[in-house]
N, C-alpha and C positions, 0 to 999 in steps of 0.2 A: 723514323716515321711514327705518328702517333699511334697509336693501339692496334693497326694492322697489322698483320700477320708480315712477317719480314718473308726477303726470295732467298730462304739459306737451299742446303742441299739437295732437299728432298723436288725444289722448284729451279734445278738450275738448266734444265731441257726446255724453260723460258724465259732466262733470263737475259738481256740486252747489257752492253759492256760499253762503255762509253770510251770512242777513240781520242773524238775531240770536241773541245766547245767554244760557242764564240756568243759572245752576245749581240745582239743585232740592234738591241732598243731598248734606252733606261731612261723610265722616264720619272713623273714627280711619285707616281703610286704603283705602276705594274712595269717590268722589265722582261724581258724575251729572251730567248739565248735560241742557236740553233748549233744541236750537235752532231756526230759521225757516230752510227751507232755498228758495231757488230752484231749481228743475228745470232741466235740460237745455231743456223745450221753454216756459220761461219761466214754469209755475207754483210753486205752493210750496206747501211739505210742512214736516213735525216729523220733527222726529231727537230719538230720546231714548235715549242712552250712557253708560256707566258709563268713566269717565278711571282709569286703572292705571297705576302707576309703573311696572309692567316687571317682567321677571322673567329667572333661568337658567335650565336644566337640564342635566346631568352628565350624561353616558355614560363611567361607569368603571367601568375592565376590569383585572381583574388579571391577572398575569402568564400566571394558566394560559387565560387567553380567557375566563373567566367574567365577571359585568358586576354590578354594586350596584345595588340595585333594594330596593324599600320597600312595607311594606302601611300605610297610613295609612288612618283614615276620615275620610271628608268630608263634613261636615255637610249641604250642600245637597242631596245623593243620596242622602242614610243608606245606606251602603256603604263598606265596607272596598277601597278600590281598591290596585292594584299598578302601582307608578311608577318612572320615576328621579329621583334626589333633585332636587327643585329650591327655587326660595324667590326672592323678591322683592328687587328692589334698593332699596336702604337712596340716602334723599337724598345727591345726588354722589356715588354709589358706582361705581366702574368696573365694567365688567362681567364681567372676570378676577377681581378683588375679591370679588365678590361669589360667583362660583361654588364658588372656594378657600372664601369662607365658609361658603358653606353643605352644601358636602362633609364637611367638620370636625366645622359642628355636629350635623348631621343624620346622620352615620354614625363618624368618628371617624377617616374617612380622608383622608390627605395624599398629592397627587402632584406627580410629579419631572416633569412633562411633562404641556401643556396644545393645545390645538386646537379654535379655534374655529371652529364649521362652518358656519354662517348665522343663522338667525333664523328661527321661525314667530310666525302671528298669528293665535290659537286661536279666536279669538271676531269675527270680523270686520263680524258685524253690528250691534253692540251694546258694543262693549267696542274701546279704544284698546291694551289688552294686547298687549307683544310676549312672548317669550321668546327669548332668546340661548342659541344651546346648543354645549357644551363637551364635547369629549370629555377625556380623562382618563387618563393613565397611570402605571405608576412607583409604586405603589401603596404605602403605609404606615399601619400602625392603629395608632388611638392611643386616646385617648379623646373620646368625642360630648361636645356641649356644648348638647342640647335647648334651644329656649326655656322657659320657664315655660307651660305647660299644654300642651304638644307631647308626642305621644304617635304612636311608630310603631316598626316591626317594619325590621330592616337585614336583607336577607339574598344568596343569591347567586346566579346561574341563568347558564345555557348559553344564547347569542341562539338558539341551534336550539330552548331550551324557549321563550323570550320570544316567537318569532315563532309557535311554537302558540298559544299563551293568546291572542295576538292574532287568530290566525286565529278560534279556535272559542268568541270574546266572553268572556274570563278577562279581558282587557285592554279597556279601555275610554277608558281618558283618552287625549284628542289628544294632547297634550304625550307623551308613551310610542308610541303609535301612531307619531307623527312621528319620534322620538328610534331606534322600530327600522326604521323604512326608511331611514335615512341610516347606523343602523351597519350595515345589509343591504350598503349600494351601498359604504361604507367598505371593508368585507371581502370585497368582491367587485372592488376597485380600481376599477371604475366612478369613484367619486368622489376626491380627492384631499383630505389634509388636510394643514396647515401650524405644523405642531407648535412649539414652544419651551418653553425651560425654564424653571420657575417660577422665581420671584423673591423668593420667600415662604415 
């Protein structure tokens, strides 16, 4: 598991033992298992998860501090949501790889300077989803390279507008919520990032 703390000893008065697993549904992008779990206090329960390859998300900022940001709608919520670019990683895909990817396709920009900042895990009750999230600098436009039936709006914002919309429910996706309190703590030096230069 990516940078989270593991369930070694000190955490094994909750930790769950998996009896058995079955998968229930594979499909072209998300796949489901449901298992037999043992309890903590020796009984057993059902686990029923959806397994996710993973995914990025960008925080890029152009030179003048503004930051790319996207209206996409999402079919599960019939809503047009406002995000930062992200997208799923491709089998063996690194996770620098894939963020360059899908900065490119998804808006048409290229950076000179990358920073990855940890990792969140959106859905933790129900879904194996990580996200890997990458900041972004060094900015250059070029041209997007949508998928086929991919449809969204590129545009640009001030984090002082991104963190109203957050405040007063404009923003909603975890993935964004998550994305502006770490560029909050970034710009505020609180937090530290460890920059290097693409390769790509």
């Amino acid at each position: 598991m990516r940078d989270a703390w593991s369930c070694n000893v000190q955490h094994s008065h909750l930790t769950e033992t998996t009896l058995t697993s079955e998968e229930i549904f594979n499909g072209d992008f998300l796949r489901s298992r449901r298992d037999t779990v043992r309890l903590p206090d020796g009984t057993q329960a059902t686990r029923e998860y959806i397994v996710h390859p993973g995914a990025v998300m960008i925080i890029a900022q152009l030179d003048d501090g503004q930051i790319v940001l996207e209206r996409q709608y999402r079919y599960p919520v019939k809503s047009v949501m406002i995000e930062f670019p992200a997208g799923k990683l491709d089998a063996g895909e690194a996770s620098l790889a894939c963020a360059q990817r899908e900065l490119l396709e998804e808006t048409g920009y290229r950076a000179s300077r990358w920073a990855r900042a940890g990792v969140l895990h959106p859905v933790i009750s129900y879904s194996t989803e990580f996200i890997d999230i990458w900041f972004a600098q060094g900015l250059t436009l070029g041209e997007r390279k949508l998928d086929e039936g991919e449809f969204l709006d590129v545009f640009t914002a001030t984090p002082v507008e991104l963190l109203a919309w957050c405040g007063n429910g404009q923003v909603t996706d975890a993935k964004t919520l998550t994305g502006a309190l770490w560029l909050q703590n970034v710009q505020s030096g609180t937090w530290a990032l460890d920059w290097q230069t693409a390769t790509s």
